[in-house]
Backbone and ligand atoms as CSV (ligand in chain L), in Angstrom:
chain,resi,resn,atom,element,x,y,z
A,1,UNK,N,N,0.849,-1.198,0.000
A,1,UNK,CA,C,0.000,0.000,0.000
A,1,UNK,C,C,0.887,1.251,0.000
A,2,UNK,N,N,0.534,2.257,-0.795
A,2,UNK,CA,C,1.272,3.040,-0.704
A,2,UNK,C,C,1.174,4.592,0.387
A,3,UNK,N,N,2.327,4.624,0.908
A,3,UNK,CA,C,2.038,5.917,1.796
A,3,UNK,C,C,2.075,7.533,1.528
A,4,UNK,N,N,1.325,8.281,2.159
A,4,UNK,CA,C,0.940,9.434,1.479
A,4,UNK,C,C,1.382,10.301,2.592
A,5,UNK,N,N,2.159,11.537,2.516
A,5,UNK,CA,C,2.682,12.743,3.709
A,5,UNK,C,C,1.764,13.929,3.346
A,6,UNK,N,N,0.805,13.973,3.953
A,6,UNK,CA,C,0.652,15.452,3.616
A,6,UNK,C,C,1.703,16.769,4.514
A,7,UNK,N,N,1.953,17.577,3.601
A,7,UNK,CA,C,2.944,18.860,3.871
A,7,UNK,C,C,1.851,19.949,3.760
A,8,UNK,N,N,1.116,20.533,5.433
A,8,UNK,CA,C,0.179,21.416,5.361
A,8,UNK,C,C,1.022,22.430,5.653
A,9,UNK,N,N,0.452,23.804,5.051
A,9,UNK,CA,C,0.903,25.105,5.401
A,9,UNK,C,C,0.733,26.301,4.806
A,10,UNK,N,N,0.769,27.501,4.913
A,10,UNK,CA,C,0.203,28.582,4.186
A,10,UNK,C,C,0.842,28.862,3.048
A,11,UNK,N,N,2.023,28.668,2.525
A,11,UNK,CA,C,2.962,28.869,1.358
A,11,UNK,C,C,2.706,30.363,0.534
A,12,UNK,N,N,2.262,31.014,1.255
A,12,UNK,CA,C,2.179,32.527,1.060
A,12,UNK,C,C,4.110,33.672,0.872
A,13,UNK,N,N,4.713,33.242,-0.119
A,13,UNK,CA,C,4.611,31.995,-0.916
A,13,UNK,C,C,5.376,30.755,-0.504
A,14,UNK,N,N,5.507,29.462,-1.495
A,14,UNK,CA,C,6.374,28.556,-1.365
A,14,UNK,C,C,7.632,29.088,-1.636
A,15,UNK,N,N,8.859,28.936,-0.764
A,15,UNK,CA,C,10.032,28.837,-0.633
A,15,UNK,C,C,11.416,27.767,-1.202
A,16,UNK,N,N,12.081,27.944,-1.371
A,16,UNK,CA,C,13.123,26.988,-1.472
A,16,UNK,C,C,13.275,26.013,-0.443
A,17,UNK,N,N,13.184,26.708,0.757
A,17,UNK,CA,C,13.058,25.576,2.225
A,17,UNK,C,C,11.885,24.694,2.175
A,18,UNK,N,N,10.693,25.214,1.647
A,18,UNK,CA,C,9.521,24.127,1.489
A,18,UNK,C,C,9.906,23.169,0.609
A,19,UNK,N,N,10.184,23.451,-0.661
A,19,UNK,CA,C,10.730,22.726,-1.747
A,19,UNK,C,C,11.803,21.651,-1.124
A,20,UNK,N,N,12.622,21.217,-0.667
A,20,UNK,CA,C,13.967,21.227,-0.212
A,20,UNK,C,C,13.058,20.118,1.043
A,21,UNK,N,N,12.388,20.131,1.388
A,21,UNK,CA,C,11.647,19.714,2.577
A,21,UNK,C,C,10.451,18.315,1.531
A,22,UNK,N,N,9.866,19.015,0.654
A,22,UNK,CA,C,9.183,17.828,-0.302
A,22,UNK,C,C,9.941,16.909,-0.989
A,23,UNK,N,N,10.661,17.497,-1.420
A,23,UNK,CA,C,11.889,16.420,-2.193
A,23,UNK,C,C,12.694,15.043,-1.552
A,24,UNK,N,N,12.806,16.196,-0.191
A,24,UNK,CA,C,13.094,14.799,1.159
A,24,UNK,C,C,12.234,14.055,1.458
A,25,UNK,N,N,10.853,14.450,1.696
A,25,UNK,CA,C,10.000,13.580,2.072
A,25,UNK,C,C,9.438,12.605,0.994
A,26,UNK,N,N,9.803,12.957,-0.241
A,26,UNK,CA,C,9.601,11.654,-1.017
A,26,UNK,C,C,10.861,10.693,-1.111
A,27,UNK,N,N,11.544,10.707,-0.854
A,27,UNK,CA,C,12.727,9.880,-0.087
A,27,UNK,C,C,12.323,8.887,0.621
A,28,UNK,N,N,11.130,8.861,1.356
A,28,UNK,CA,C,10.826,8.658,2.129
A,28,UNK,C,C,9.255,7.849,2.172
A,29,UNK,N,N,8.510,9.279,1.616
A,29,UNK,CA,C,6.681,8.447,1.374
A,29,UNK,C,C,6.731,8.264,0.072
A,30,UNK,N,N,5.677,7.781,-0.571
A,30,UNK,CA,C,5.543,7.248,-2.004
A,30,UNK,C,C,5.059,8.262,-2.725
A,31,UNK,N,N,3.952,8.987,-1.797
A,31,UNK,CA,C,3.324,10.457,-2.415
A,31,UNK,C,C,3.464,11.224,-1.248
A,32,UNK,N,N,3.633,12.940,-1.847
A,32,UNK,CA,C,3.012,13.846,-0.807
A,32,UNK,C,C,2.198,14.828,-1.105
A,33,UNK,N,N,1.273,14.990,-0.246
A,33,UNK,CA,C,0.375,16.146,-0.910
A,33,UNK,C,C,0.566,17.553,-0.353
A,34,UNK,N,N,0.659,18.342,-0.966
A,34,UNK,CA,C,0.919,19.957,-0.211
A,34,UNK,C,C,-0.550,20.107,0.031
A,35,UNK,N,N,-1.034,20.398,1.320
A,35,UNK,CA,C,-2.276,20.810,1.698
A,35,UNK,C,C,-2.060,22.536,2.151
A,36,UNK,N,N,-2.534,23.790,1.160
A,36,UNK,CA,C,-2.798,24.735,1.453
A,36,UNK,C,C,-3.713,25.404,2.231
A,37,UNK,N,N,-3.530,26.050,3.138
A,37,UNK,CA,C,-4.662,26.471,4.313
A,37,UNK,C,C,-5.186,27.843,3.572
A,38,UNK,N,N,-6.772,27.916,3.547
A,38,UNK,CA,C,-7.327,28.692,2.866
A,38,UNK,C,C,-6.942,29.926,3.600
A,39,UNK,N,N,-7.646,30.003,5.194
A,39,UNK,CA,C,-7.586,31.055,6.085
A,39,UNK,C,C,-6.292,31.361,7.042
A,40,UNK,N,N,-5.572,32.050,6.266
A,40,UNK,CA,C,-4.308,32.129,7.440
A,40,UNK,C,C,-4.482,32.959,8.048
A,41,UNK,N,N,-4.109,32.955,9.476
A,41,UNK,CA,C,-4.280,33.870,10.616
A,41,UNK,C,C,-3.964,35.291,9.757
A,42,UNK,N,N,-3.366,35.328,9.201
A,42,UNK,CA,C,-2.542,36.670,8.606
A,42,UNK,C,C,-3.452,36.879,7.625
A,43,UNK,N,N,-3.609,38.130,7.051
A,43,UNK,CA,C,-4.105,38.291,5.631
A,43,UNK,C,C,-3.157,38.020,4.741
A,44,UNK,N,N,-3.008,36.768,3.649
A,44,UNK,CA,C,-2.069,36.590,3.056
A,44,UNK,C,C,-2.077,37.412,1.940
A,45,UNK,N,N,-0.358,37.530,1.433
A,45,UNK,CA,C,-0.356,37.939,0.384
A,45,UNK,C,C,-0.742,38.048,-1.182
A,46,UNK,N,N,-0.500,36.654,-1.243
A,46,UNK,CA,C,-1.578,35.688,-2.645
A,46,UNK,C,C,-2.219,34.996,-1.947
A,47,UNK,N,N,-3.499,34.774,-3.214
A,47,UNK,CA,C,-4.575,34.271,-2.940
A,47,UNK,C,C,-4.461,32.907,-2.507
A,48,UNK,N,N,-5.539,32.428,-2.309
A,48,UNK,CA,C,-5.637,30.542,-2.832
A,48,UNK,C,C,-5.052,30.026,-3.878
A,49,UNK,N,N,-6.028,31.040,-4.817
A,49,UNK,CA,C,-5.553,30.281,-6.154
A,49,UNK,C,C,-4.213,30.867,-7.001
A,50,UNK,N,N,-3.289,32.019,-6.457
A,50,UNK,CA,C,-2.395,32.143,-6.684
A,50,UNK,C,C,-1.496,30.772,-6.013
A,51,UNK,N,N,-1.430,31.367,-4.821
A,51,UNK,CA,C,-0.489,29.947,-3.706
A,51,UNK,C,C,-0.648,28.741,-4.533
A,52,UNK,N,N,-1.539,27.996,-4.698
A,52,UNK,CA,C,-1.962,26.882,-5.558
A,52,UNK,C,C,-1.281,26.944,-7.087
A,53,UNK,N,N,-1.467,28.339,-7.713
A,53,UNK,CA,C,-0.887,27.722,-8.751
A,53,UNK,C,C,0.213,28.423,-9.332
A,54,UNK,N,N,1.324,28.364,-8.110
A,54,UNK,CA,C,2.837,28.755,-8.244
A,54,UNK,C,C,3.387,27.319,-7.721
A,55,UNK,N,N,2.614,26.355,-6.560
A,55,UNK,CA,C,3.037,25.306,-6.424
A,55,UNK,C,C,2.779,24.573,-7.351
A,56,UNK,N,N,1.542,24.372,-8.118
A,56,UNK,CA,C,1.827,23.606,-9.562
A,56,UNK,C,C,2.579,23.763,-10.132
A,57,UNK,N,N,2.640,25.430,-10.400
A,57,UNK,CA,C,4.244,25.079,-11.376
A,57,UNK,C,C,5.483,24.729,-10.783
A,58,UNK,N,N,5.651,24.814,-9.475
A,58,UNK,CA,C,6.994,24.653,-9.325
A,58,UNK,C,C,7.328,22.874,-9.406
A,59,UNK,N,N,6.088,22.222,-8.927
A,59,UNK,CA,C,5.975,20.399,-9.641
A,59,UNK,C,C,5.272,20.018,-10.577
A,60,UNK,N,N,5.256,20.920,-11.607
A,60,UNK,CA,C,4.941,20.892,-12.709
A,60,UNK,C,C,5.557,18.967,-13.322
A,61,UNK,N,N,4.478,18.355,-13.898
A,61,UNK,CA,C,5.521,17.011,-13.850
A,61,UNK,C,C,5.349,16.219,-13.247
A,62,UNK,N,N,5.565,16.763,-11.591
A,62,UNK,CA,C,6.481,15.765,-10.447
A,62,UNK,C,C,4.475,14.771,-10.280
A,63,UNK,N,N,4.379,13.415,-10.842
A,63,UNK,CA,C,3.369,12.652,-10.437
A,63,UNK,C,C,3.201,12.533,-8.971
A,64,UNK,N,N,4.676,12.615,-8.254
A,64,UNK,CA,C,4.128,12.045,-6.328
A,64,UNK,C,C,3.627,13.414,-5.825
A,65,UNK,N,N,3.647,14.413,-6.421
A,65,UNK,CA,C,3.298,15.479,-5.608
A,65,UNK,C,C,1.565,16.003,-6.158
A,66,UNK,N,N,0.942,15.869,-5.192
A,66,UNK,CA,C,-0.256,16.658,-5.599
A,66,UNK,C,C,-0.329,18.106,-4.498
A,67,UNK,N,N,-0.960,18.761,-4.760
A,67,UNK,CA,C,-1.692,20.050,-4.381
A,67,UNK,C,C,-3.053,20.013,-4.432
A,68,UNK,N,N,-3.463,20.644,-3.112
A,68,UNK,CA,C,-4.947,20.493,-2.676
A,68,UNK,C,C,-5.020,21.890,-1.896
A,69,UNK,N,N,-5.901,22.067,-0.795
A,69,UNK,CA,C,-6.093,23.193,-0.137
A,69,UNK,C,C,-7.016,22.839,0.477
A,70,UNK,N,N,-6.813,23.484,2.384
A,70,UNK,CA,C,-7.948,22.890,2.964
A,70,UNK,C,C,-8.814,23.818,3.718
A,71,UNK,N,N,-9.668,24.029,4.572
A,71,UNK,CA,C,-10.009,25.074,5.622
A,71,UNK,C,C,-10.672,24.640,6.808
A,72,UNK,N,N,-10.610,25.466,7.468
A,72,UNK,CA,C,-10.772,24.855,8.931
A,72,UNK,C,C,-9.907,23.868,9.657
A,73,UNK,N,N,-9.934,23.199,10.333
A,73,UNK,CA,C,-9.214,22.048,11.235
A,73,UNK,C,C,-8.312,20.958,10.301
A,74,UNK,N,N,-6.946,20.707,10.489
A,74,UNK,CA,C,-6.300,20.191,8.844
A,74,UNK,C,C,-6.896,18.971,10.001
A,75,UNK,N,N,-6.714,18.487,10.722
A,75,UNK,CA,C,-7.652,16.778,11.268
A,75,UNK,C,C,-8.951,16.670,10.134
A,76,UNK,N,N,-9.387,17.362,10.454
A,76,UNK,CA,C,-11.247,16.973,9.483
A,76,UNK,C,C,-10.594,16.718,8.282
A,77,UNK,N,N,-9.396,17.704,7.304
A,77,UNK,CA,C,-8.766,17.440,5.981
A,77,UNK,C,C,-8.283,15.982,5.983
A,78,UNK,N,N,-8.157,15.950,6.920
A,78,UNK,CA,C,-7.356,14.531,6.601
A,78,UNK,C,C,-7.885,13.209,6.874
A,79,UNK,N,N,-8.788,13.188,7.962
A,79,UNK,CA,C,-9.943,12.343,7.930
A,79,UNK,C,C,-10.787,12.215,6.548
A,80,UNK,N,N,-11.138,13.042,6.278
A,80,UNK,CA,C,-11.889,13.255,4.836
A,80,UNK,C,C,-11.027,12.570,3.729
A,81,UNK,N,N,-9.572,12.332,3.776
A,81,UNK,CA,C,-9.146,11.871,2.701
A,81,UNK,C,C,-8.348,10.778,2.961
A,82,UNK,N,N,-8.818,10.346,4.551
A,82,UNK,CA,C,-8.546,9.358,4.865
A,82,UNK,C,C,-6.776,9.299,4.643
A,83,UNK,N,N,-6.083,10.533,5.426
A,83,UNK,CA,C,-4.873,10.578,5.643
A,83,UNK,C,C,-4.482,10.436,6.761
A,84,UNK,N,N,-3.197,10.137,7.477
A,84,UNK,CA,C,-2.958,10.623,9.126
A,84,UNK,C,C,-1.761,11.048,9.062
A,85,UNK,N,N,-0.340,10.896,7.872
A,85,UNK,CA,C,0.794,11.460,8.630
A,85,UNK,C,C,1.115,12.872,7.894
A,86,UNK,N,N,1.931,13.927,8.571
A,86,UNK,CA,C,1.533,15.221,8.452
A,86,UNK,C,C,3.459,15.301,8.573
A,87,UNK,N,N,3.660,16.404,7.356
A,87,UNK,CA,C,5.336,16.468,7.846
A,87,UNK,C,C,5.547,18.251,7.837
A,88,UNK,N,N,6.218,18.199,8.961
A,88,UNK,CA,C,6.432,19.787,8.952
A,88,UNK,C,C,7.558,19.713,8.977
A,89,UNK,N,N,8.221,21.184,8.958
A,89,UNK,CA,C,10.076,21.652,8.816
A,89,UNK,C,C,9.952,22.092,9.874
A,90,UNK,N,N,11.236,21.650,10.486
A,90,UNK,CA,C,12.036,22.257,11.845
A,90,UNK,C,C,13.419,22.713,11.290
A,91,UNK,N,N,13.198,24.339,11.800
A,91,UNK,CA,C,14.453,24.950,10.811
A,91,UNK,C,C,15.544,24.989,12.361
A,92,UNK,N,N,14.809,25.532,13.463
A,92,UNK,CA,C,15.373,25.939,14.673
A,92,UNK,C,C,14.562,25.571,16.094
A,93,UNK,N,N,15.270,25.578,16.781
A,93,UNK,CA,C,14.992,25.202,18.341
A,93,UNK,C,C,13.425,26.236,18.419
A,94,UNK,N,N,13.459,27.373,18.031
A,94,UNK,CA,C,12.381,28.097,18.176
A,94,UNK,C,C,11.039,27.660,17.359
A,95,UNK,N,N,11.546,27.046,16.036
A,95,UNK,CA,C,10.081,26.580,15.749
A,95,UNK,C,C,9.409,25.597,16.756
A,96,UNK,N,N,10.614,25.080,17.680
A,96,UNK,CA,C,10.128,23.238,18.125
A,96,UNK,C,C,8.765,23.928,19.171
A,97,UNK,N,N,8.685,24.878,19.726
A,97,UNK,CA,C,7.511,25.072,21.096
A,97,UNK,C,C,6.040,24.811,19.956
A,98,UNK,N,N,5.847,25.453,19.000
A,98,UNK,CA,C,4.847,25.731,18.274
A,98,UNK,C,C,4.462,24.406,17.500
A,99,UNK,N,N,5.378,23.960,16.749
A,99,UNK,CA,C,5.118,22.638,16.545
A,99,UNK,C,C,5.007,21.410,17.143
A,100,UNK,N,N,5.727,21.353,18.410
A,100,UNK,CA,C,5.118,20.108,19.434
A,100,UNK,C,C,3.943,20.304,19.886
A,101,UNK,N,N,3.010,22.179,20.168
A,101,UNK,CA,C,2.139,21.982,20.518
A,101,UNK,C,C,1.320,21.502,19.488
A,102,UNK,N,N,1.228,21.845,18.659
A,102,UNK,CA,C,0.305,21.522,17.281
A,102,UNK,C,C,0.749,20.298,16.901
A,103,UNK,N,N,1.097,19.057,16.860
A,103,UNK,CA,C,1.635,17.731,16.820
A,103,UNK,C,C,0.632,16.976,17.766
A,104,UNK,N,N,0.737,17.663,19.166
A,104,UNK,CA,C,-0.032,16.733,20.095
A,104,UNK,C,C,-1.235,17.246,20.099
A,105,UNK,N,N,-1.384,18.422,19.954
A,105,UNK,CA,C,-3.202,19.716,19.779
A,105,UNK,C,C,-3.729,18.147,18.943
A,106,UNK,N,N,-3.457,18.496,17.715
A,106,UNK,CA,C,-4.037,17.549,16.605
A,106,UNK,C,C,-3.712,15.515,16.790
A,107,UNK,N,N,-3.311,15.147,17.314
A,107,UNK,CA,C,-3.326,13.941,18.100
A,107,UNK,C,C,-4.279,14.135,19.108
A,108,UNK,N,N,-4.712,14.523,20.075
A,108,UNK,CA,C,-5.698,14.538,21.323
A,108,UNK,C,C,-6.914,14.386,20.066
A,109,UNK,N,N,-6.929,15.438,18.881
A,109,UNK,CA,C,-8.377,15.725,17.986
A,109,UNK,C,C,-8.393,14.523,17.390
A,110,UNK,N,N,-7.106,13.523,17.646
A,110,UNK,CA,C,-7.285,12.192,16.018
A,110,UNK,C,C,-5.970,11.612,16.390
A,111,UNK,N,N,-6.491,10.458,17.521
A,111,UNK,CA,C,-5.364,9.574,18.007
A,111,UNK,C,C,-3.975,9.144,16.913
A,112,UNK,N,N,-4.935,8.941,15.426
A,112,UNK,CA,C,-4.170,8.044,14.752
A,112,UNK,C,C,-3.047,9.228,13.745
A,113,UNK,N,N,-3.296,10.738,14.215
A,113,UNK,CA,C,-2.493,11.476,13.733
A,113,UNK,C,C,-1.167,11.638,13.833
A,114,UNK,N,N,-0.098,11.423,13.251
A,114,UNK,CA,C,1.625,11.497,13.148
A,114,UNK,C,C,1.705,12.675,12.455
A,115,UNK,N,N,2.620,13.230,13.132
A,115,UNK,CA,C,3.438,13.749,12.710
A,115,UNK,C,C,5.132,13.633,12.311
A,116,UNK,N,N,5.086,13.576,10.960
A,116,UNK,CA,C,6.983,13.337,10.941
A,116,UNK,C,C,7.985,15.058,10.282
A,117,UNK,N,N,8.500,15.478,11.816
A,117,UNK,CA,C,9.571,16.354,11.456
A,117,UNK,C,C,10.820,15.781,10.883
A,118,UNK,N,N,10.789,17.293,10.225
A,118,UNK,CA,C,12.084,16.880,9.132
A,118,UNK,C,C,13.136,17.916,9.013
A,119,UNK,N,N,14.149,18.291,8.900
A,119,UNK,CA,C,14.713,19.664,8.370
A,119,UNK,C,C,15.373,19.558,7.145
A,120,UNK,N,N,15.215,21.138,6.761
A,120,UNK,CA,C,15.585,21.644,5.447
A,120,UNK,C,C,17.309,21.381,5.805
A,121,UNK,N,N,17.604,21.881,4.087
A,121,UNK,CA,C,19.082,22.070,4.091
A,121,UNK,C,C,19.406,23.133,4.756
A,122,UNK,N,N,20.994,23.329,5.265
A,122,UNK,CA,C,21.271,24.185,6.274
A,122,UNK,C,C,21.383,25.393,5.777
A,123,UNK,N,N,21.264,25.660,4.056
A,123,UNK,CA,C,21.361,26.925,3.984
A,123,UNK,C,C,19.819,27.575,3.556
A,124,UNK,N,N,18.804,26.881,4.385
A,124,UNK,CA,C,17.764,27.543,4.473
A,124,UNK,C,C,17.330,27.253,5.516
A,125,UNK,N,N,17.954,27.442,6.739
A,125,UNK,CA,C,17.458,27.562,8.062
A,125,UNK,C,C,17.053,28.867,8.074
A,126,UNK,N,N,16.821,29.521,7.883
A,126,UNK,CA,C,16.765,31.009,8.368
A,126,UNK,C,C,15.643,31.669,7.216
A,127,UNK,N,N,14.928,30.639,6.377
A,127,UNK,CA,C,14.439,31.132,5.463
A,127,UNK,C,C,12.789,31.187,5.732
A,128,UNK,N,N,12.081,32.081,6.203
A,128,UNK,CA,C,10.635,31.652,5.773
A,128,UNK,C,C,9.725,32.289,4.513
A,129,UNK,N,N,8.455,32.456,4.463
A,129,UNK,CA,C,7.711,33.327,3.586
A,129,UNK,C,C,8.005,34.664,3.793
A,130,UNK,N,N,7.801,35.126,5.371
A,130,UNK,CA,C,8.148,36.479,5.533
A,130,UNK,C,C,9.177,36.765,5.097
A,131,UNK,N,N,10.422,36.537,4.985
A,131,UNK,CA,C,11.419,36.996,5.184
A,131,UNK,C,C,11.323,37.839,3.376
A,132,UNK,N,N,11.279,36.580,2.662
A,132,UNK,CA,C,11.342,36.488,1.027
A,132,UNK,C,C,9.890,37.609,1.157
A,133,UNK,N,N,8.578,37.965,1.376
A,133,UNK,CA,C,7.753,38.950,0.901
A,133,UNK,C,C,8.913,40.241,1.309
A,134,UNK,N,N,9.238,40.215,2.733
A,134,UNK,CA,C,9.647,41.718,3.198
A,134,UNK,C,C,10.904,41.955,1.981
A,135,UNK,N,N,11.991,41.022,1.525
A,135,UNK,CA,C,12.501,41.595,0.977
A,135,UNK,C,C,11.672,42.044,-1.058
A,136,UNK,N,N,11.251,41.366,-1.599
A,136,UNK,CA,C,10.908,41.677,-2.487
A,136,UNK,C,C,9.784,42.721,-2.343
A,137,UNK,N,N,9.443,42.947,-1.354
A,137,UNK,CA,C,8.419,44.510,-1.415
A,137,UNK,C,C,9.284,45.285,-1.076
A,138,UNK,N,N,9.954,45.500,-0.618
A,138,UNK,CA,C,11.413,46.947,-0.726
A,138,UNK,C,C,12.561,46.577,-1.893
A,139,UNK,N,N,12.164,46.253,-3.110
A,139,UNK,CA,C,12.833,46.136,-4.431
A,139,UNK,C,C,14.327,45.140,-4.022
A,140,UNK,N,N,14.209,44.587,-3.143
A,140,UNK,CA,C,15.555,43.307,-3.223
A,140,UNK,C,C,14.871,42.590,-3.936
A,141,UNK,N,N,16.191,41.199,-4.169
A,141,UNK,CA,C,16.047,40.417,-5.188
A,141,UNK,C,C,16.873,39.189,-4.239
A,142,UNK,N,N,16.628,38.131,-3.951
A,142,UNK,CA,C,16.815,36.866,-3.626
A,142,UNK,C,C,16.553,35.365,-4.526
A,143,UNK,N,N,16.740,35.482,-5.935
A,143,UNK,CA,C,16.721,34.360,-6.944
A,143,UNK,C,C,17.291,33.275,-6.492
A,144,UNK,N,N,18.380,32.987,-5.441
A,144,UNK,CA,C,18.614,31.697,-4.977
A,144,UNK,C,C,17.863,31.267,-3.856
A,145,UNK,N,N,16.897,31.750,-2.918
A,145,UNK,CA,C,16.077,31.819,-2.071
A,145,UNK,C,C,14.797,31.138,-2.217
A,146,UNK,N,N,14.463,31.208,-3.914
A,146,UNK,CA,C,12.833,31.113,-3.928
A,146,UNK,C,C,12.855,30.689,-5.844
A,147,UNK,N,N,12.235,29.645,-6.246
A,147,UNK,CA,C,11.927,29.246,-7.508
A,147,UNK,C,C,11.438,30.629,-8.534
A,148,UNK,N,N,12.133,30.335,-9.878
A,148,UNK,CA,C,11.439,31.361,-10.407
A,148,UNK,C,C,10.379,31.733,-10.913
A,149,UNK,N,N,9.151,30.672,-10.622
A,149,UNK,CA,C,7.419,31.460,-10.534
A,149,UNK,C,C,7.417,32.425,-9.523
A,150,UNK,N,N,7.819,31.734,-8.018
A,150,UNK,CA,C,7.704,33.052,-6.881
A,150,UNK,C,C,8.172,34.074,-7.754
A,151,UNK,N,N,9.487,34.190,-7.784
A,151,UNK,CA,C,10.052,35.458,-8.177
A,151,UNK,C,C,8.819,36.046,-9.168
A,152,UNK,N,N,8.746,35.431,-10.039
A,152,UNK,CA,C,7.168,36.113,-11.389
A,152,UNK,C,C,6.246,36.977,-10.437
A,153,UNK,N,N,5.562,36.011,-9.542
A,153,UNK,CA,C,4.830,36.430,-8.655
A,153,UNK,C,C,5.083,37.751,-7.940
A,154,UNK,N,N,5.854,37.707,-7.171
A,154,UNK,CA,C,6.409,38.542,-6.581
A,154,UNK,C,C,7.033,39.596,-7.102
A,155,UNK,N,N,7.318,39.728,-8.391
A,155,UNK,CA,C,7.695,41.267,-8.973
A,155,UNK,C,C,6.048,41.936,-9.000
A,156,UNK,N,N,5.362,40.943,-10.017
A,156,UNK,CA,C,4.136,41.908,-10.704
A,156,UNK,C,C,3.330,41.982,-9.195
A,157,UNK,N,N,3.483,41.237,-8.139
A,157,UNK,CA,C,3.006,42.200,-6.941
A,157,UNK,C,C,3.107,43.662,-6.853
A,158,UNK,N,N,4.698,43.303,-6.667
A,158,UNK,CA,C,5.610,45.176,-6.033
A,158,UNK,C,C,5.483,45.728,-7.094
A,159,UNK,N,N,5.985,45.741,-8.085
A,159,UNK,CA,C,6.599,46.311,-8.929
A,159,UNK,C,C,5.429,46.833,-9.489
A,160,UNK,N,N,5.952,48.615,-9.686
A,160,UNK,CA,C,4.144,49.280,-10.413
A,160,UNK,C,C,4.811,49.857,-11.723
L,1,PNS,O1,O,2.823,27.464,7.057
L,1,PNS,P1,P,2.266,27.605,8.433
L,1,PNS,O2,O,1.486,28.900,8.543
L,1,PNS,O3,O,3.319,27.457,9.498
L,1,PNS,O4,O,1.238,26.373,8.628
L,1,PNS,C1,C,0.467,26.238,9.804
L,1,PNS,C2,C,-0.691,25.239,9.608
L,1,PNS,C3,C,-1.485,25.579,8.371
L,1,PNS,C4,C,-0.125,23.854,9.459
L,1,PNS,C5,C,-1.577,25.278,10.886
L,1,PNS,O5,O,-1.838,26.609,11.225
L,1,PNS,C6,C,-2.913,24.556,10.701
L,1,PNS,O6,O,-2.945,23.348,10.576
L,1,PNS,N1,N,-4.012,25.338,10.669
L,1,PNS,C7,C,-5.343,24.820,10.506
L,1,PNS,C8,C,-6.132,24.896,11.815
L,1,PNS,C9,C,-5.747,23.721,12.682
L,1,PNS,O7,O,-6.038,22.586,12.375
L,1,PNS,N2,N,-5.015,23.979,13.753
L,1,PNS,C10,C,-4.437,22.895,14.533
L,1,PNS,C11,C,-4.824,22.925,15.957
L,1,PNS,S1,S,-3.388,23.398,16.860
């Protein structure tokens, strides 16, 4: 039978560290699905259907990778598709408080929920979405940071 990781998260946008993080985990599971969260606490920058379809292109191709998008509670997402293991990135000691709580939060909601941490390569510890919006809205440029759809994306944002 084959096993499936979903990789949930806002990808407002996807990063090189996300990327870098899927590639490993098919190393590993047979498929993974990027599950996009509709409502992020934040007002995101791109839409749904932007986020969604900068990650198509960036696995444009790739058959183990699908893209989906979920809302509300990712447990109910994954019950619904009859998933349970969930892989997040641990870049630093500081992500670990937030993600152990949300590991066991969502286990108490769905016994049979796993989580498998993983980390990126070391030269994207330090990398998230924020970092890559703040610099491309004050006219920097980071092309080794972020695939070049983001970059697409992210000019005809700023750029007037
Ligand atoms: O990319 P992010 O913003 O770090 O991803 C966080 C995400 C989407 C995985 C998390 O906020 C989430 O699962 N949100 C959905 C609501 C939910 O199920 N919360 C879990 C209870 S702690």
């Amino acid at each position: 039978m084959s096993k499936t990781a979903v990789y949930p998260g806002s990808f407002d946008p996807i990063t090189n560290g996300h990327i870098d993080l899927v590639y490993r985990a098919l190393k590993i599971f047979d498929k993974v699905t990027i599950a996009v969260l509709v409502n992020t606490k934040k007002e995101p920058l791109f839409s749904l259907k932007e986020r969604m379809e900068i990650i198509q292109d960036v696995f444009k191709g790739e058959d183990r990778i699908k893209v989906d998008y979920f809302e509300g509670l990712l447990i109910d997402y994954l019950k619904k598709h009859n998933y349970n293991i969930v892989i997040r990135g641990l870049r630093a000691v500081s992500d670990f408080e937030l993600e152990f709580q949300m590991a066991l939060t969502n286990r108490k909601l769905y016994p049979d929920f796993e989580t498998f941490f993983m980390v990126p390569a070391i030269n994207y510890t330090f990398l998230n979405s924020s970092v890559i919006k703040e610099i491309y809205r004050f006219g920097g440029r980071a092309p080794d940071l972020v695939p070049p759809a983001v970059e697409k994306y992210l000019k005809n944002k700023f750029d007037r």
